[in-house]
C-alpha positions, 0 to 999 in steps of 0.5 A: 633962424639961419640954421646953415652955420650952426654946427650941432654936436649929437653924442649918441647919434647913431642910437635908437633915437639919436639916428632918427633926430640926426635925420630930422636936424639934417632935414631942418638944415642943421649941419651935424656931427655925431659922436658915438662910440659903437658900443651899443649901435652900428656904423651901418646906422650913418648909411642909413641916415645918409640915404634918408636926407642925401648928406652924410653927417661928420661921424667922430668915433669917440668914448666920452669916458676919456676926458682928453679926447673930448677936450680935443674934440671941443677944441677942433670944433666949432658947436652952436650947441649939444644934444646928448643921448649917449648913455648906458639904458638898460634898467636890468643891466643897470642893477647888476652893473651900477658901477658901468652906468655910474661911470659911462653915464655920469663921468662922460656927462661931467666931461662934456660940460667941462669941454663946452664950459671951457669952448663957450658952448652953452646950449644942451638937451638933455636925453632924461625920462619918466623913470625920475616919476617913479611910480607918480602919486597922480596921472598923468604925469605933470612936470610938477610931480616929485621926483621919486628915488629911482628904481634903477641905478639906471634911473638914478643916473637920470635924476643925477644928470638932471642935478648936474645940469640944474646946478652947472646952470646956476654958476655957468653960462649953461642953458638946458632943457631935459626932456623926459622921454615916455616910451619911444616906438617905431621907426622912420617911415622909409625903414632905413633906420630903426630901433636895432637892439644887440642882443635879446631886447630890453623894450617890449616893441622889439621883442614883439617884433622878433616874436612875429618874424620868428626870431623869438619862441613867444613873447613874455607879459610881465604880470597881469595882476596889476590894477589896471583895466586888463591887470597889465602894465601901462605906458605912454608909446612915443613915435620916434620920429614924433620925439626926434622933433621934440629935440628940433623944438627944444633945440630952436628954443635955446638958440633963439633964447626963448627959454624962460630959465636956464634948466627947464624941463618938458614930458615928451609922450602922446599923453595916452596909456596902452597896456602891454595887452592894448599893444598886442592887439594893435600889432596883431590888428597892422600886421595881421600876425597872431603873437605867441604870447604868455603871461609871466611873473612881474619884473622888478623895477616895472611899475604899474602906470605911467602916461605924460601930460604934454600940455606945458610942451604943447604950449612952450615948444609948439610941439605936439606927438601926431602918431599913433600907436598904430603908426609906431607899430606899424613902421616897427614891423616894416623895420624888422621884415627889412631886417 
């Protein structure tokens, strides 16, 4: 596939995973624009990314919550096709502020697609995640389980994302693909870009790391009376940049129409739980710090497990994740000392 003409649209694109998957486009000769509106990311980001793969790619600071510049901006652009992040992620956050997540990740969702409608743009990925499980019936995690009600108005803006898309794709010209996102970890090995929270973090991979350098008094474990093998909580830790090329995969898909419907849907993880005390020892063991540490209540929202099975990605994309944990937080840790 010649890739040098297609333009790709990344909303979001200098966030946590966004900047990595601009990088892995770029490598992969995609030309990008990024749009973002630097509420939660920093400008720095695209210097970053530019000194990674040596061009810098269009940036276009834009709130998508504003209908008319999106409509301009599809009008002066010609996109071959969309990946969008750009969304509100904190769970907490979510439940004291439902209206902001509502409107930031709905409204400028619906927007979009009407922009792309209106310009003949048809291919979009979909930035989901594993919270549409909820707390699954069965582990792994396959794409068949049911979606349960969200635990977080965060959550939910998810599972409405993917309705939006699954019902625009029946009466439009639509193709989507959403990726469900376990946890994503870890930075890109040149430790030029990074996961770069503002504020105190949501995610436990950069609160661990602000502990070790000092940033943070001790590290709080939510609940270790969960039934699981050491009582803490267990996730599937992606690399970020192992999820970056999950996007390229899905990406080549839609454009060479291989898709076998118009909204499908992958897990994107390494298949593998670790508790919250696995990756505490896994980071003591790459860094050689001890991590200040205590066990506190449990959180609300949190649920006990969740691992992904990736076999239906494996197979349909021809992509699977090729970093360990190990890997994750090690390259986490040479971020937050360059930091």
């Amino acid at each position: 596939m010649n890739t040098n003409n297609k333009k790709i649209l990344v909303t979001g694109g200098l966030g946590f995973i966004g900047s990595h998957t601009v990088a892995e486009l770029q490598k992969e000769g995609f030309e990008v624009v990024i749009i973002d509106d630097l509420s939660n990311s920093k400008i720095e980001v695209l210097d970053g990314i530019s000194s990674i793969t040596k061009i810098k790619p269009e940036f276009v600071k834009l709130d998508l919550k504003n209908k008319k510049a999106v409509a301009d901006f599809f009008a002066e652009h010609s996109i071959s096709g969309v990946i969008h992040f750009a969304a509100s992620k904190a769970v907490g956050e979510s439940v004291e502020h439902p209206l902001k997540y509502y409107e930031n990740n709905i409204a400028s969702l619906v927007y979009l697609l009407e922009a792309m409608d209106k310009n003949g743009v048809s291919n979009i990925i979909f930035s989901s995640s594993c919270t549409v499980y909820g707390q699954a019936d069965i582990l792994p995690i396959t794409e068949k389980a049911p979606s349960k009600p969200a635990e977080s108005p965060y959550g939910n803006t998810k599972q409405i994302g993917e309705e939006i898309l699954k019902d625009t794709t029946k009466v439009s010209e639509l193709n989507a693909i959403a990726l469900r996102y376990f946890n994503p970890i870890g930075a890109h090995e040149s430790s030029k870009i990074g996961e770069l929270p503002i504020g105190v973090p949501q995610n436990l991979i950069p609160f661990v790391t602000q502990t070790a350098a000092g940033i943070r008094k001790e590290l709080s474990v939510f609940g270790d009376d969960y039934p699981t093998p050491d009582g803490t909580a267990v996730r599937d830790y992606i690399h970020v940049v192992d999820l970056a090329k999950a996007h390229i995969s899905a990406l080549k898909r839609l454009l060479e129409k291989k898709n076998k419907e118009k909204m499908e849907f992958f897990n994107i993880g390494t298949g593998k739980g670790s508790s919250v005390l696995d990756v505490i020892k896994a980071f003591e063991k790459v860094s050689g710090k001890k991590l200040n540490y205590k066990i506190v209540a449990r959180r609300e929202g949190d649920i006990t497990s969740a691992y992904a099975d990736t076999s239906l990605a494996n197979k349909e994309l021809g992509w699977q994740a090729e970093l360990s944990l190990e890997d994750g937080l090690d390259s986490a840790w040479k971020w937050q000392m360059k930091n």
